[in-house]
Structure formats: C-alpha cells, structure tokens
C-alpha positions in Angstrom: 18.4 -6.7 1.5 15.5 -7.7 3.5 13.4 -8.5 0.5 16.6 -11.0 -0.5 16.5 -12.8 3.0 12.9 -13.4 3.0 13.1 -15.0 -0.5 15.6 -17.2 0.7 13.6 -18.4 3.5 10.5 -18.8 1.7 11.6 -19.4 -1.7 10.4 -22.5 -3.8 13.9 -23.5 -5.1 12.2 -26.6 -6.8 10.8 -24.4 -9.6 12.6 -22.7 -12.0 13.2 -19.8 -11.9 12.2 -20.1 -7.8 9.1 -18.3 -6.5 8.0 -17.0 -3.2 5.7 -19.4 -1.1 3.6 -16.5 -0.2 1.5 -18.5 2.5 3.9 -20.5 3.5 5.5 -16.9 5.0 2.6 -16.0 6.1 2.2 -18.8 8.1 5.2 -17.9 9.8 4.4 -14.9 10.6 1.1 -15.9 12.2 3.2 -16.4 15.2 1.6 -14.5 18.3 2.2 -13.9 21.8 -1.0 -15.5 22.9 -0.4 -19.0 20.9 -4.5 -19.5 20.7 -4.6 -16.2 18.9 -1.4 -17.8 16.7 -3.3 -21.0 15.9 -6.8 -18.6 14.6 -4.2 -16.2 12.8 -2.8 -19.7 11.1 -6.1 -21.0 10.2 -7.5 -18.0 8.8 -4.4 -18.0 6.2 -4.6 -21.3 5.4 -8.6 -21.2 4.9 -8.5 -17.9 3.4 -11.3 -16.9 5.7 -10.9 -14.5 8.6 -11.7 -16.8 11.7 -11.6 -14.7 15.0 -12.5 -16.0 18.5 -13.9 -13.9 21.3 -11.4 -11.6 22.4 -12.4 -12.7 26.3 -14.2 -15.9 27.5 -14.5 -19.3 25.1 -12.9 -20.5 22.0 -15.4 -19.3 19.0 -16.6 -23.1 18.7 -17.6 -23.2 22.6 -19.9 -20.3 22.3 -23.7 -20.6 22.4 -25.3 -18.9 19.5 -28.3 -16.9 18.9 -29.4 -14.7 15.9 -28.0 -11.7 17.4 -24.4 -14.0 17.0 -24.9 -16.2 14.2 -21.3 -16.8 14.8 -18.2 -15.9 15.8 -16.3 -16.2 12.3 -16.9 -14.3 9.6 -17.1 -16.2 5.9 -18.0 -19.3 4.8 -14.3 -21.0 5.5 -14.1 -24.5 4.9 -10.9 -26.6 6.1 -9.1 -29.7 4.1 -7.5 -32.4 5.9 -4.2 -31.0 3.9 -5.0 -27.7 5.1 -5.5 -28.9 8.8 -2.1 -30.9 8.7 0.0 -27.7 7.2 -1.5 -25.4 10.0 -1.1 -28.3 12.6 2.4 -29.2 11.5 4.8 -31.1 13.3 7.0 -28.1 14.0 4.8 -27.7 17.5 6.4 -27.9 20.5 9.2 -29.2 21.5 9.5 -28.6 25.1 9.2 -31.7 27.4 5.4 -30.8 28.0 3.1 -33.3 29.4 0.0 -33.1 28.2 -1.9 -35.9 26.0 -0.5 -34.1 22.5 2.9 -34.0 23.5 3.7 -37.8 21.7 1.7 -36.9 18.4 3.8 -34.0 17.9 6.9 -35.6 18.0 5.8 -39.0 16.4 3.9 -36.4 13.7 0.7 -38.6 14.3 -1.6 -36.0 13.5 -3.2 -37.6 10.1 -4.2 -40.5 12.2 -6.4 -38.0 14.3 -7.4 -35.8 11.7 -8.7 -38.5 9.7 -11.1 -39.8 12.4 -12.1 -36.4 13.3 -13.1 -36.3 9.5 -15.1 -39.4 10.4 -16.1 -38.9 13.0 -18.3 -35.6 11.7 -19.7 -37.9 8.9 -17.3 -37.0 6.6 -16.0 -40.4 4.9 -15.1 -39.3 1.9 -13.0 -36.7 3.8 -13.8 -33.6 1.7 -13.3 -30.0 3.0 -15.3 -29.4 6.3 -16.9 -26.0 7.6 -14.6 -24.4 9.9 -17.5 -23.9 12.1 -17.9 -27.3 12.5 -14.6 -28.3 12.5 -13.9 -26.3 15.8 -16.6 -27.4 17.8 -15.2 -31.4 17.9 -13.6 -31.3 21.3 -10.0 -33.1 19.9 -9.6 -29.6 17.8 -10.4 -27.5 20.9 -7.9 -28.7 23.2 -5.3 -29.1 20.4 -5.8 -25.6 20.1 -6.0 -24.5 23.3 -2.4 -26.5 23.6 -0.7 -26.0 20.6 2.4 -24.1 21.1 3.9 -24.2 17.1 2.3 -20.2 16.5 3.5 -18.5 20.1 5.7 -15.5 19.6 9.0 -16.1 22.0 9.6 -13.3 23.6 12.4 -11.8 22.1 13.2 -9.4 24.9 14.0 -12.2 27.1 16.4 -14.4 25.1 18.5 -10.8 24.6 18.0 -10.3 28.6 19.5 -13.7 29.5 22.0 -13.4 27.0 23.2 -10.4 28.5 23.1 -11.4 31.7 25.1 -14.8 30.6 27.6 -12.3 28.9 28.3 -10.0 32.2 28.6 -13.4 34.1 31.6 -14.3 31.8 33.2 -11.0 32.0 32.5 -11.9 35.5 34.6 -14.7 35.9 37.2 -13.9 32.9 38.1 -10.7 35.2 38.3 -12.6 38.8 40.6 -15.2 37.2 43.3 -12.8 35.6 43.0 -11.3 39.5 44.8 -14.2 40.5 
C-alpha cells in the first residue's frame, strides 16, 4: 500500500508505462529539522556527492583550510546550473519572511542569480562548477543559511494545535446546547 502511494507521488506519468523519479523522492525526503542541514542533504542528492558541513561552527565553505582539513566535503561533486535550480526550487518559502530572498522565491528569479554567480566565478560558458567553489560565493551562503524549502515541520505541533482547536469546538458546541 505504501509502495502504491509513493509511486503516485513520484511517478513519471509522462512515460509509458510510468516510472519512479527516484531523486526526485529523494529530494523530498531531504527535508530536515535544521533546514541548513535540509539544503546539504538536497545537494548531496542532486550532486551525487556526499557534502557535509561542520556539525558546529561555519557553513563548510566558510571554513579555513589546512592539510590536516583539505576540506569539509568528501568527493569531487561538481554542481550544474540545472542541478542548482532543481535543489533551489521555487517551492521555498512561503511565509511572509523579510529577508532579501523572499521576492526571488515567489517571482522564481533564481536563474537570473544563478547565472551570474556562474559568471561571476569565471564560468561563461556556464559548465558544471566544483561544489567547493560553488559554496564559498557569498549569494550561495546566505541562500543557504535562509532557505526554508528542506525544513522538516514539526509534525507534533500541527497534531497539538489541531487538538487543541478540536477541544475548543467541543468547547463551544457543549456551552451552546446549555442554553
């Protein structure tokens, strides 16, 4: 039964017969209740390269490195503008935030910035870029550090309000047949 829902969430219904867009449910299920740690899990599906940040302190790409930490990713990953825009969708959020990425996401304006980013690194021709230096360009990093489309919603408190919103009802339903 479960195995049916999930193929139609996920199914490719354009192909015949349909098929399972494997990362594509991956993706969502990359959610986490830290969204940074959401956005890493994201990009290390869509790279197909495990990309970790430090578990306290700066973003991977803020860190200073020495031999002893080469890096803070493991893998060669490289990212495609493509890539970039499926992880960085326009599903992000949606809550009336205020912060300087709030009118991309709902104008979906991200291939604008993504293209001069490309650029911007010296990529013209706007091949695939090293992850590594991908997440060092500051734009990336706050986007990041902002991006709300991969945070886990706590669960527990949608059923908690619910519940409380039901009792209320009963509530009021029994204080109005009192009368």
């Amino acid at each position: 039964m479960i195995l049916e829902f999930f193929f139609s969430l996920f199914a490719d219904t354009g192909r015949v017969p349909a098929l399972l867009n494997y990362s594509e449910m991956l993706l969502y299920f990359a959610s986490h209740s830290d969204p940074i740690e959401g956005v890493y899990r994201a990009l290390s599906i869509a790279t197909r390269t495990y990309i970790r940040r430090k578990e306290e302190g700066p973003l991977v790409c803020e860190t200073i490195l020495d031999e002893n930490e080469l890096l803070n990713y493991r893998g060669e990953g490289v990212v495609s503008l493509a890539t970039l825009l499926k992880v960085f969708h326009d599903g992000g959020s949606r809550d009336e935030d205020n912060h300087r990425f709030s009118s991309l996401e709902t104008e979906g304006r991200y291939d604008k910035h993504f293209i001069k980013i490309y650029k911007e690194l010296g990529n013209e021709d706007l091949t695939p870029l090293p992850v590594e230096r991908l997440l060092k360009h500051p734009f990336i990093q706050d986007l990041i550090k902002k991006y709300q489309g991969y945070k886990l919603h706590d669960i527990e408190f949608f059923l908690q309000r619910a519940e409380q919103a039901q009792s209320t009802d009963e509530k009021t339903t029994c204080e109005d047949n009192d009368i």
